[in-house]
N, CA, C and O atoms as a GROMACS GRO file, in nm:
protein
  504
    1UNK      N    1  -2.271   4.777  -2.289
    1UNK     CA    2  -2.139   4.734  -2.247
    1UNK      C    3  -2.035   4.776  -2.351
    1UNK      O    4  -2.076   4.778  -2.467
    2UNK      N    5  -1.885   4.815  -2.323
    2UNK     CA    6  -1.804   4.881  -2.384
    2UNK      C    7  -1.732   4.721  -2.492
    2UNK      O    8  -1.693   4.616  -2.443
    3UNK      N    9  -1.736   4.746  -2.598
    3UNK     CA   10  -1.723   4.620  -2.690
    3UNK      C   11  -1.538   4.642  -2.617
    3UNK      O   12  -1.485   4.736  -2.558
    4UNK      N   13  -1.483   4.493  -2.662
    4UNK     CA   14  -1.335   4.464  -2.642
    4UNK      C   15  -1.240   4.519  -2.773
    4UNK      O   16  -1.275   4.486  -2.887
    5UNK      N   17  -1.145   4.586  -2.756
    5UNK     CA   18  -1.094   4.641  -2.912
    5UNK      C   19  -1.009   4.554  -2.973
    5UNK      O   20  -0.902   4.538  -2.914
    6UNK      N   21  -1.030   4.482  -3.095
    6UNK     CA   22  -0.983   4.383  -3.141
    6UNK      C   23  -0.800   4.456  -3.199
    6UNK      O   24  -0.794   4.571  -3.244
    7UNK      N   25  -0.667   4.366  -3.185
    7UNK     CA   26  -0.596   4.416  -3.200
    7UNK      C   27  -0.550   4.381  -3.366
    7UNK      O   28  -0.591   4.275  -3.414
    8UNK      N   29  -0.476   4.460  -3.441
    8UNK     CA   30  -0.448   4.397  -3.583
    8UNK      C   31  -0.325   4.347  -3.595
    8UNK      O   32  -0.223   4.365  -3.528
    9UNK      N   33  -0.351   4.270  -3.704
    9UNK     CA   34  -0.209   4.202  -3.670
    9UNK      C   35  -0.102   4.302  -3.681
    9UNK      O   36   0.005   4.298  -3.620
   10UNK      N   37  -0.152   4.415  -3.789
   10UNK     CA   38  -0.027   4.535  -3.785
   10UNK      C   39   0.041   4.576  -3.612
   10UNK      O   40   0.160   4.599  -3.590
   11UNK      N   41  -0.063   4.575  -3.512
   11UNK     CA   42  -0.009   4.607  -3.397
   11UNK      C   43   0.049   4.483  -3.357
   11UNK      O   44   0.157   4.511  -3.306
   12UNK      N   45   0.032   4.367  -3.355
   12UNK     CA   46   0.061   4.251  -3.258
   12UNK      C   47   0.215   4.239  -3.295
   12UNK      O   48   0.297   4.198  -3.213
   13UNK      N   49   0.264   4.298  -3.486
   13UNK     CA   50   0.389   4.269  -3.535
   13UNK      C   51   0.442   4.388  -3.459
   13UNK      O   52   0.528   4.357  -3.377
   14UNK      N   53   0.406   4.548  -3.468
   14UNK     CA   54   0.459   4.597  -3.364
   14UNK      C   55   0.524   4.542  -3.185
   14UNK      O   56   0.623   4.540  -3.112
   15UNK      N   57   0.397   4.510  -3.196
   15UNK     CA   58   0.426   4.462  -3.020
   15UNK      C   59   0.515   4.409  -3.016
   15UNK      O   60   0.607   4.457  -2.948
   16UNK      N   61   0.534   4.272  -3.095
   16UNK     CA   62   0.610   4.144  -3.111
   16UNK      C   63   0.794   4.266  -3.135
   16UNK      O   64   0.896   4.212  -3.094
   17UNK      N   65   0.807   4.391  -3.189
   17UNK     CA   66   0.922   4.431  -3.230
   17UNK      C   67   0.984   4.468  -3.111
   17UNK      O   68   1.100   4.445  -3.079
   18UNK      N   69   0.856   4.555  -3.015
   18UNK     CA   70   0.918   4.611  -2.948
   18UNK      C   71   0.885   4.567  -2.782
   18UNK      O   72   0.877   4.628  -2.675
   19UNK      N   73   0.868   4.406  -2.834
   19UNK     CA   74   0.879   4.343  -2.702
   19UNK      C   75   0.773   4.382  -2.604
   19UNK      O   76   0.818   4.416  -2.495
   20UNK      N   77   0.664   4.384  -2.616
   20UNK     CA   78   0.569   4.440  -2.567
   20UNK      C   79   0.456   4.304  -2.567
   20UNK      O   80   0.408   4.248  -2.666
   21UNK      N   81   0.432   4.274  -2.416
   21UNK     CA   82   0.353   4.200  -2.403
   21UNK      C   83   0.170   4.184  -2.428
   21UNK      O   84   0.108   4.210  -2.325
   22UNK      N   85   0.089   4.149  -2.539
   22UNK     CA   86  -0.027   4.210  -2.522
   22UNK      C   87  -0.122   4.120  -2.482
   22UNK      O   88  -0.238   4.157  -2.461
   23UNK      N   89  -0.078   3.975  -2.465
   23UNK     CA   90  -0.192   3.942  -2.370
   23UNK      C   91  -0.278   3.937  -2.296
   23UNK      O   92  -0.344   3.834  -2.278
   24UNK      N   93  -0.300   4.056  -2.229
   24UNK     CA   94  -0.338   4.083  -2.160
   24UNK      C   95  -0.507   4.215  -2.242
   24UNK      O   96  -0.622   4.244  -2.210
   25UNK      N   97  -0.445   4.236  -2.312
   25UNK     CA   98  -0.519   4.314  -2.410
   25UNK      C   99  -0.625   4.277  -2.489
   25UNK      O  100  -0.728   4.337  -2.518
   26UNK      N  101  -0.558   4.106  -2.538
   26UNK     CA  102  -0.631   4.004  -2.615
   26UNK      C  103  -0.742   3.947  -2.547
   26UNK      O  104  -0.849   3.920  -2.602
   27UNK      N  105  -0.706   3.925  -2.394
   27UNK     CA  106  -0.816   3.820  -2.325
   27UNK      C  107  -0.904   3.940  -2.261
   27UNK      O  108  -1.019   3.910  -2.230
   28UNK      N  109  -0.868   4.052  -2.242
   28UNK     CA  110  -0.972   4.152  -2.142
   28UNK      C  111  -1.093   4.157  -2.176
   28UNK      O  112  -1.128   4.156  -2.294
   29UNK      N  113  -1.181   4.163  -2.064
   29UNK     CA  114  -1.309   4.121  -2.084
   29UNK      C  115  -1.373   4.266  -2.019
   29UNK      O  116  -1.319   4.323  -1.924
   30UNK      N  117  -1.509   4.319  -2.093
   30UNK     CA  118  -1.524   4.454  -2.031
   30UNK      C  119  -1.574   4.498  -1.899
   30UNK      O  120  -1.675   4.564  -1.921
   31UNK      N  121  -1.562   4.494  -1.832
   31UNK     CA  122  -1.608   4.599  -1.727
   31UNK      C  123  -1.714   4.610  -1.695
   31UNK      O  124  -1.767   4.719  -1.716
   32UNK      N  125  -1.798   4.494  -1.625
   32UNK     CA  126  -1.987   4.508  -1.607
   32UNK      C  127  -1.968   4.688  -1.529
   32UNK      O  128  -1.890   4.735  -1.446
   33UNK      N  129  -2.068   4.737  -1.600
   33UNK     CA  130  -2.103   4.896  -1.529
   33UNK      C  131  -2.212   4.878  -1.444
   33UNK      O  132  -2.314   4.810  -1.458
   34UNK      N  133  -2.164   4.966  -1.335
   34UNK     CA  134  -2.274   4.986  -1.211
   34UNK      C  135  -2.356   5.104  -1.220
   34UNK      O  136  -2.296   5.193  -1.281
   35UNK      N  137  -2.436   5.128  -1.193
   35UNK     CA  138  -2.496   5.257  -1.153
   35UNK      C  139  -2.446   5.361  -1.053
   35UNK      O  140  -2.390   5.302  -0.960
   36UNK      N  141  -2.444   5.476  -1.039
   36UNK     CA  142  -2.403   5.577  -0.949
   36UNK      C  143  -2.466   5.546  -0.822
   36UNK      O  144  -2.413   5.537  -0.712
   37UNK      N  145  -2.610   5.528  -0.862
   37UNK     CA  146  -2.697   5.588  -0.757
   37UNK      C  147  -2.642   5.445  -0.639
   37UNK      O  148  -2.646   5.468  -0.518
   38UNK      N  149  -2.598   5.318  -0.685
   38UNK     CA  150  -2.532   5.215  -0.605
   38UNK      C  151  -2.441   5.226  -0.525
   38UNK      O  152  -2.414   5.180  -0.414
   39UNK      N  153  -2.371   5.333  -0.634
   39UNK     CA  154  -2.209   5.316  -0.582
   39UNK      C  155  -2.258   5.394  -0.469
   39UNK      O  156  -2.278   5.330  -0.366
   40UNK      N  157  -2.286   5.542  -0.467
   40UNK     CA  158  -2.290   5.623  -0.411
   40UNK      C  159  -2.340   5.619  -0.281
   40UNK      O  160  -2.281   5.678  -0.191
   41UNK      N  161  -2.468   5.538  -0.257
   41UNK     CA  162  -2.504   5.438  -0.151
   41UNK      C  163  -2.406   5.388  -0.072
   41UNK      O  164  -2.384   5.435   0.040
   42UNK      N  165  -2.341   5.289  -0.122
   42UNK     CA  166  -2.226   5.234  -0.089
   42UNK      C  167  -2.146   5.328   0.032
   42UNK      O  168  -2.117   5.340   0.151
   43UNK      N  169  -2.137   5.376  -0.087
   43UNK     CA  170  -1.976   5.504  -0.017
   43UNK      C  171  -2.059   5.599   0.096
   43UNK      O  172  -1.992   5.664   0.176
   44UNK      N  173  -2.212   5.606   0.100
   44UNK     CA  174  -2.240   5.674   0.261
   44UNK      C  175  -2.245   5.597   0.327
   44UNK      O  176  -2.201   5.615   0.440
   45UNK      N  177  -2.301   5.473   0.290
   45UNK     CA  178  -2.332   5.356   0.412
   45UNK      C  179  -2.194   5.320   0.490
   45UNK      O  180  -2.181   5.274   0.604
   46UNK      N  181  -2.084   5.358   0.382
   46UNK     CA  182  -1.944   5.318   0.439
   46UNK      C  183  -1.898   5.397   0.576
   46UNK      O  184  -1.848   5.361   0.683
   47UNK      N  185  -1.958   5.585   0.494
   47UNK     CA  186  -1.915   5.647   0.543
   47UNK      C  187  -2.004   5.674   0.715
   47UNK      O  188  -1.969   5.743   0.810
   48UNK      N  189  -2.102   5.602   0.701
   48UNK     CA  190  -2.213   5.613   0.793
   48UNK      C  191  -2.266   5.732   0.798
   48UNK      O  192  -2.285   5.790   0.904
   49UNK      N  193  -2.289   5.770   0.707
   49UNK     CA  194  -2.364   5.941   0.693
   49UNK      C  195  -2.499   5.918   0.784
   49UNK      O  196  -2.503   6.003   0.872
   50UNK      N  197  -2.548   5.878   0.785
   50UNK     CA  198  -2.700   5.887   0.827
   50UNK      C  199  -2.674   5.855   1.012
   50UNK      O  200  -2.771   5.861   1.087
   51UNK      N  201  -2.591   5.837   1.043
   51UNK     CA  202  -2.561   5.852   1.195
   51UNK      C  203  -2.509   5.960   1.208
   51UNK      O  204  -2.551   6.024   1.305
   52UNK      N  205  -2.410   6.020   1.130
   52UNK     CA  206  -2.297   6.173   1.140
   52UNK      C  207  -2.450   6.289   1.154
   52UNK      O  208  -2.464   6.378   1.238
   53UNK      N  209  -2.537   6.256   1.057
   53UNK     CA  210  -2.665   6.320   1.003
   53UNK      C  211  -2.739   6.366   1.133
   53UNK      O  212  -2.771   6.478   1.172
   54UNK      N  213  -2.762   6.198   1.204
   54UNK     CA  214  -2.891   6.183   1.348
   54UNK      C  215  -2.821   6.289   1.405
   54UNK      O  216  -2.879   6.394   1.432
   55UNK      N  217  -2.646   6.263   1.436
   55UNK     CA  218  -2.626   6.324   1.560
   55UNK      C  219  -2.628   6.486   1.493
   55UNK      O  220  -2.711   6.565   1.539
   56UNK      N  221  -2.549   6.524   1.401
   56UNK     CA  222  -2.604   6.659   1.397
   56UNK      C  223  -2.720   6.724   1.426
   56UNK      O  224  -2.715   6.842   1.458
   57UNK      N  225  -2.845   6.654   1.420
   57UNK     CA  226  -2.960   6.692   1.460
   57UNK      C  227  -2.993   6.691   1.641
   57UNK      O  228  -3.070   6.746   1.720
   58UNK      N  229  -2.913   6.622   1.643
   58UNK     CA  230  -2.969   6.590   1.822
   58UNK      C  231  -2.881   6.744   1.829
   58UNK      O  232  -2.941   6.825   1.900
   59UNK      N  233  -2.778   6.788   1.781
   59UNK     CA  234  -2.694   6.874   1.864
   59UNK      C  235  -2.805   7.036   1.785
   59UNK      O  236  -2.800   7.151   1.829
   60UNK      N  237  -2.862   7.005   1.707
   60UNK     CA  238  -2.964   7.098   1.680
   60UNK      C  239  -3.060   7.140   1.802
   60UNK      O  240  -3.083   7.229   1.884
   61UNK      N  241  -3.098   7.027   1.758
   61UNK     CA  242  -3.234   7.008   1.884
   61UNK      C  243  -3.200   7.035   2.014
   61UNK      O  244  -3.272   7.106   2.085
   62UNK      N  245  -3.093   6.984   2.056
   62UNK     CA  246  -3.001   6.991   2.209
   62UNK      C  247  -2.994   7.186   2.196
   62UNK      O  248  -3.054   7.262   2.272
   63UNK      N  249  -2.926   7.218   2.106
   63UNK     CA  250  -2.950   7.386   2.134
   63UNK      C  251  -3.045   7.483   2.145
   63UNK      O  252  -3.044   7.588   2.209
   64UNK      N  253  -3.138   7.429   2.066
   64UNK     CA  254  -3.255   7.501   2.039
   64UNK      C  255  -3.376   7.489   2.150
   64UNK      O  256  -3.443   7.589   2.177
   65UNK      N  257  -3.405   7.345   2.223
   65UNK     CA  258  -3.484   7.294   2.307
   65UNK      C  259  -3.475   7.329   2.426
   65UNK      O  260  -3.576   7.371   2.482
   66UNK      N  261  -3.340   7.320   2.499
   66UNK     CA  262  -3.307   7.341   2.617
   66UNK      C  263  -3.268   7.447   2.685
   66UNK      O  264  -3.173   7.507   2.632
   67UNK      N  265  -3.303   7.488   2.775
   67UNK     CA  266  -3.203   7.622   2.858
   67UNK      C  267  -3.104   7.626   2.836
   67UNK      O  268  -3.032   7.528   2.820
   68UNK      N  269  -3.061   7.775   2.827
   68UNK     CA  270  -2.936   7.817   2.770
   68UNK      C  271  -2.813   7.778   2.866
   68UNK      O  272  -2.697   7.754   2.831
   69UNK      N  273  -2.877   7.778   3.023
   69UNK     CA  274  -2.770   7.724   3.088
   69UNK      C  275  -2.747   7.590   3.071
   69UNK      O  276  -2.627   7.570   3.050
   70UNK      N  277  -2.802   7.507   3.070
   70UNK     CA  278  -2.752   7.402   3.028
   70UNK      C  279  -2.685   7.368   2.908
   70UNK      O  280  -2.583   7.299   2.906
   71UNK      N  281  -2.746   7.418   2.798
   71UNK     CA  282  -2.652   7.452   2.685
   71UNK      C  283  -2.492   7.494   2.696
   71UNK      O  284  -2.405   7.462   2.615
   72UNK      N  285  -2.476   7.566   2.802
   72UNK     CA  286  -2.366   7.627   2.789
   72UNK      C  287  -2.229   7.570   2.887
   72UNK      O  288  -2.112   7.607   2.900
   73UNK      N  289  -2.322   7.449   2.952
   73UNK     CA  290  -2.189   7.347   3.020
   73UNK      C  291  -2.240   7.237   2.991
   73UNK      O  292  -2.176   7.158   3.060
   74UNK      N  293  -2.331   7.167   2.922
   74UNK     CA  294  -2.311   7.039   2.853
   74UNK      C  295  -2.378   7.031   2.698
   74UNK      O  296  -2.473   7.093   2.652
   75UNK      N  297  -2.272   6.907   2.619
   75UNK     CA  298  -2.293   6.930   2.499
   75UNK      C  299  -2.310   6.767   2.449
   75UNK      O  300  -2.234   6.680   2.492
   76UNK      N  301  -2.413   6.738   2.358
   76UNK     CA  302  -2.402   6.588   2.416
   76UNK      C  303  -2.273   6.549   2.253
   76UNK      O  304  -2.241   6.616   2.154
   77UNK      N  305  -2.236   6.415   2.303
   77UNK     CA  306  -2.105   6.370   2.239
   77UNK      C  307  -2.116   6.305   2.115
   77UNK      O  308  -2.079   6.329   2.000
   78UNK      N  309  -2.190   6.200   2.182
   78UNK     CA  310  -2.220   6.073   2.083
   78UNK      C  311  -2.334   6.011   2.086
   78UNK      O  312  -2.395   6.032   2.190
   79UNK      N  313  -2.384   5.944   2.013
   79UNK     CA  314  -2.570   5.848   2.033
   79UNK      C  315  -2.497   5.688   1.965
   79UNK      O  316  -2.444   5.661   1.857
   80UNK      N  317  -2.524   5.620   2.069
   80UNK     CA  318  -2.454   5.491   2.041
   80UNK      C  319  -2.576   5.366   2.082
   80UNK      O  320  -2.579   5.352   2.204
   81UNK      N  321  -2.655   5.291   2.022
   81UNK     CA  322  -2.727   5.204   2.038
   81UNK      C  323  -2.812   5.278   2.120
   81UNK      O  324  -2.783   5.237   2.233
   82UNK      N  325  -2.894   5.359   2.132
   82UNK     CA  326  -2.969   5.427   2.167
   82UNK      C  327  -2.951   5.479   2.309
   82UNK      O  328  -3.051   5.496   2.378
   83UNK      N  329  -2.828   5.505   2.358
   83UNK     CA  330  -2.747   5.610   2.501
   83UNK      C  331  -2.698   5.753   2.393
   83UNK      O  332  -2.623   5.774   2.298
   84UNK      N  333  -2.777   5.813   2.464
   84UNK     CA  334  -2.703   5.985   2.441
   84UNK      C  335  -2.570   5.999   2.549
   84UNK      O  336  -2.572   6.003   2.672
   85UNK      N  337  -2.488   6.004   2.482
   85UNK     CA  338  -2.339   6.028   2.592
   85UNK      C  339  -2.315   6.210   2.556
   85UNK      O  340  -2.269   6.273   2.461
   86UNK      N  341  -2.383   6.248   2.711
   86UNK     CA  342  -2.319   6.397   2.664
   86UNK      C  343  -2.193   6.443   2.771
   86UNK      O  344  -2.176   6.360   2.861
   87UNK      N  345  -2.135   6.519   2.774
   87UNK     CA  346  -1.995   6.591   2.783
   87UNK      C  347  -2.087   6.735   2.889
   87UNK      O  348  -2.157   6.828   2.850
   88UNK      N  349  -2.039   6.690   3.045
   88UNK     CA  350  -2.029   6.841   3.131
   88UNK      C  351  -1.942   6.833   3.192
   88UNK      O  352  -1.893   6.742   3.258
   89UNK      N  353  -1.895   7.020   3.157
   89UNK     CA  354  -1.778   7.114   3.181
   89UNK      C  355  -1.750   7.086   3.296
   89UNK      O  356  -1.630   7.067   3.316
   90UNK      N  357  -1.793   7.078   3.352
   90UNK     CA  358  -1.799   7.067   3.556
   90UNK      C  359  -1.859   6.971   3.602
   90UNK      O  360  -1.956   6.919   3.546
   91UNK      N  361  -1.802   6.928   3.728
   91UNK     CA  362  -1.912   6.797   3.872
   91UNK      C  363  -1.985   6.897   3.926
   91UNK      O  364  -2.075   6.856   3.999
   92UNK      N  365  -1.977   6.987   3.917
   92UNK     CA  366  -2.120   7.071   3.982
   92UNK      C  367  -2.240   7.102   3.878
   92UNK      O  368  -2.358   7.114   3.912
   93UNK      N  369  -2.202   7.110   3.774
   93UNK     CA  370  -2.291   7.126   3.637
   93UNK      C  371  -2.372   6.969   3.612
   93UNK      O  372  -2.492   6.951   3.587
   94UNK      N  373  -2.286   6.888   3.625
   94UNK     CA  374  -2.302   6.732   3.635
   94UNK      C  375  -2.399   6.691   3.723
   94UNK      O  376  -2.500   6.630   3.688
   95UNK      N  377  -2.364   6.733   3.878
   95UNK     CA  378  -2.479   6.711   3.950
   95UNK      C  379  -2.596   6.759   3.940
   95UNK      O  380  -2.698   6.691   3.950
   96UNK      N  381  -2.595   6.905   3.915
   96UNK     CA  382  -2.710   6.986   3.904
   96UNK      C  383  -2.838   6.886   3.770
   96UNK      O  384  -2.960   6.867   3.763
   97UNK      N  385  -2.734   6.853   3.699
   97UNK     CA  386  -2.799   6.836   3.588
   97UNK      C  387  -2.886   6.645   3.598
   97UNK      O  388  -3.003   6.611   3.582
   98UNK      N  389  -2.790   6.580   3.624
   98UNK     CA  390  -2.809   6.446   3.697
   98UNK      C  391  -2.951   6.448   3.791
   98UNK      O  392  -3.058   6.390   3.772
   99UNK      N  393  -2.905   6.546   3.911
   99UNK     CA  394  -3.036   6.531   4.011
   99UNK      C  395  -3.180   6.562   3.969
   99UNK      O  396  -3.286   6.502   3.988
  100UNK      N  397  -3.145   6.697   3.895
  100UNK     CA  398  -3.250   6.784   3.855
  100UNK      C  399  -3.320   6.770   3.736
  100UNK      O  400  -3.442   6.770   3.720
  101UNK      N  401  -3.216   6.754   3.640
  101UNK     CA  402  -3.254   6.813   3.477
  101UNK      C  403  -3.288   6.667   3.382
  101UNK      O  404  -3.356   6.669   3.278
  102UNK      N  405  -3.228   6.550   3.440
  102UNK     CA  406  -3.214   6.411   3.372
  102UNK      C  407  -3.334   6.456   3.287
  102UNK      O  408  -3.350   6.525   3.186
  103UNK      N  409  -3.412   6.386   3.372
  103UNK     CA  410  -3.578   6.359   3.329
  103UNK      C  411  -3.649   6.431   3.180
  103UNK      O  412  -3.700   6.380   3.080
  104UNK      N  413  -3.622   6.585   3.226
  104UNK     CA  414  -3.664   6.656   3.191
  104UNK      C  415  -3.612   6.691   3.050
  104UNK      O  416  -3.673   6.745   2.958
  105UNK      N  417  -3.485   6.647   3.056
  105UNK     CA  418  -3.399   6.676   2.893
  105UNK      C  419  -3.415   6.528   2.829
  105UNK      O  420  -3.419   6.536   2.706
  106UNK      N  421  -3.423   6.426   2.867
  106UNK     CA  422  -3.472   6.296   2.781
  106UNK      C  423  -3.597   6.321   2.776
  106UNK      O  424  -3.622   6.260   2.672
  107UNK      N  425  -3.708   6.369   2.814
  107UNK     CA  426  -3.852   6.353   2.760
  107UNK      C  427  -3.828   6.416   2.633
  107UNK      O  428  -3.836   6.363   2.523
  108UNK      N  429  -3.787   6.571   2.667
  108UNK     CA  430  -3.793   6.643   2.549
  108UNK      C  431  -3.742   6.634   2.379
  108UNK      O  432  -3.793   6.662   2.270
  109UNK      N  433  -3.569   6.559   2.446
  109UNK     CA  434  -3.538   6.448   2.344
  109UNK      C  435  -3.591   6.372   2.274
  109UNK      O  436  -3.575   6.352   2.154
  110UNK      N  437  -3.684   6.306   2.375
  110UNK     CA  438  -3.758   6.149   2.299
  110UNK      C  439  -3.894   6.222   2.228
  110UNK      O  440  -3.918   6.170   2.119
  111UNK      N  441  -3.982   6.320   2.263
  111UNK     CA  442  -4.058   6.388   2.175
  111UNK      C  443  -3.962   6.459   2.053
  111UNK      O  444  -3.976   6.388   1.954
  112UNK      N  445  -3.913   6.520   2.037
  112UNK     CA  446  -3.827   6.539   1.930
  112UNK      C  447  -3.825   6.411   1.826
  112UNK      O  448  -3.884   6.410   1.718
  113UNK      N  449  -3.734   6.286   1.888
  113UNK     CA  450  -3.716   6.212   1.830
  113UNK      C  451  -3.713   6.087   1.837
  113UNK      O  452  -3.652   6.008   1.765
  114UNK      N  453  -3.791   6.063   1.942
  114UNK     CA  454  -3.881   5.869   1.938
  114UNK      C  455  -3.793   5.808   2.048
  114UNK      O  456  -3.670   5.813   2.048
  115UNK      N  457  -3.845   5.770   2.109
  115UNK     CA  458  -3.835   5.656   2.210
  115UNK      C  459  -3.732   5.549   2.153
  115UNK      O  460  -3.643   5.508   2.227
  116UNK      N  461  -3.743   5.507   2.032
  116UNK     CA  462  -3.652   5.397   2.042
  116UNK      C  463  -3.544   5.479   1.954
  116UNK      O  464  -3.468   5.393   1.910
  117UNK      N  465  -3.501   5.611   1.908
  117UNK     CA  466  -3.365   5.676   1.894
  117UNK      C  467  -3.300   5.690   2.015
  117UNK      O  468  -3.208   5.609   2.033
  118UNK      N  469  -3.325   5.776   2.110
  118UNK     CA  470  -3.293   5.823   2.259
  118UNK      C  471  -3.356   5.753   2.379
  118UNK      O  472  -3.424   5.798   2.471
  119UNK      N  473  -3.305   5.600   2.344
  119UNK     CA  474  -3.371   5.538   2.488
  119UNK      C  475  -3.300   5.586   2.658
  119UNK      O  476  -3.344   5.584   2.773
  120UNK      N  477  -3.159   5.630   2.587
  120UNK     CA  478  -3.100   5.677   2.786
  120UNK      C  479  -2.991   5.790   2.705
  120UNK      O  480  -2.922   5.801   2.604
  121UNK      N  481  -3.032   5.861   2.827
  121UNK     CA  482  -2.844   5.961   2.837
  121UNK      C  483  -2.793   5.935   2.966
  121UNK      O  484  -2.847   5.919   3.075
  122UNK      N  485  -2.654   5.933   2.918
  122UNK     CA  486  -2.537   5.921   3.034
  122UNK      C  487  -2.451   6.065   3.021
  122UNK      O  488  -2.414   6.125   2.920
  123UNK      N  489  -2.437   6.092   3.148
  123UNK     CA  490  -2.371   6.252   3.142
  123UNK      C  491  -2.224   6.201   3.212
  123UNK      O  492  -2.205   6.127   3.309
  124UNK      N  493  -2.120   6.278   3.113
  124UNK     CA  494  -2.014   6.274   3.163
  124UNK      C  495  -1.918   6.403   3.228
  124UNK      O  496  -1.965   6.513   3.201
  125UNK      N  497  -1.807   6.406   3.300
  125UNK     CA  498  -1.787   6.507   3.317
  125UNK      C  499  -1.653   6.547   3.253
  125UNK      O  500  -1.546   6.491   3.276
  126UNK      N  501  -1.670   6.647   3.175
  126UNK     CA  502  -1.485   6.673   3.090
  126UNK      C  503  -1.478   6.779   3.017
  126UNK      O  504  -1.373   6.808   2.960
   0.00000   0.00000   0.00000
């Protein structure tokens, strides 16, 4: 711990000349130090890195896994309590994908990445 710097009276008669309050100097107490590796914690958990993280990966996996057509009119958005909310270009892309493709793009999802990450997707159209 950083010791408190004791003031002399040579400074306090200064202070006292030039009206300079040092109370504040006298009673300061030091500074408990934290660790980085805490803080730093902190400041992702704030930032929610490890969700920004998941979803970058789903949009990995979402490109790499799936047909390119589908790739290329839906993109998924967000992963919120375990709903994939993805984003299609079109109501015809929407349907196609709804009637046909649901099934087939959440299995592949949930092998990727677990049943209780990707419990549902909801497809939107925009």
């Amino acid at each position: 711990m950083p010791s408190v710097k004791k003031i002399s009276a040579r400074q306090r008669v200064l202070a006292q000349w030039r009206g300079i309050d040092l109370e504040l100097e006298e009673t300061a107490r030091p500074v408990r130090v934290r660790g980085a590796d805490r803080i730093v914690s902190k400041v992702l958990a704030d930032l929610k890195m490890d969700s920004r993280r998941a979803e970058i990966e789903i949009v990995k996996v979402w490109n790499s896994l799936l047909d390119p057509d589908i790739v290329a009119h839906a993109q998924p958005a967000n992963l919120h309590k375990g709903t994939l909310f993805v984003t299609v270009d079109s109501s015809v892309w929407l349907s196609e994908i709804v009637r046909y493709r649901r099934r087939e793009i959440l299995d592949r999802l949930q092998f990727s990445f677990g049943k209780n990450v990707i419990q549902r997707i909801s497809f939107r159209a925009g």
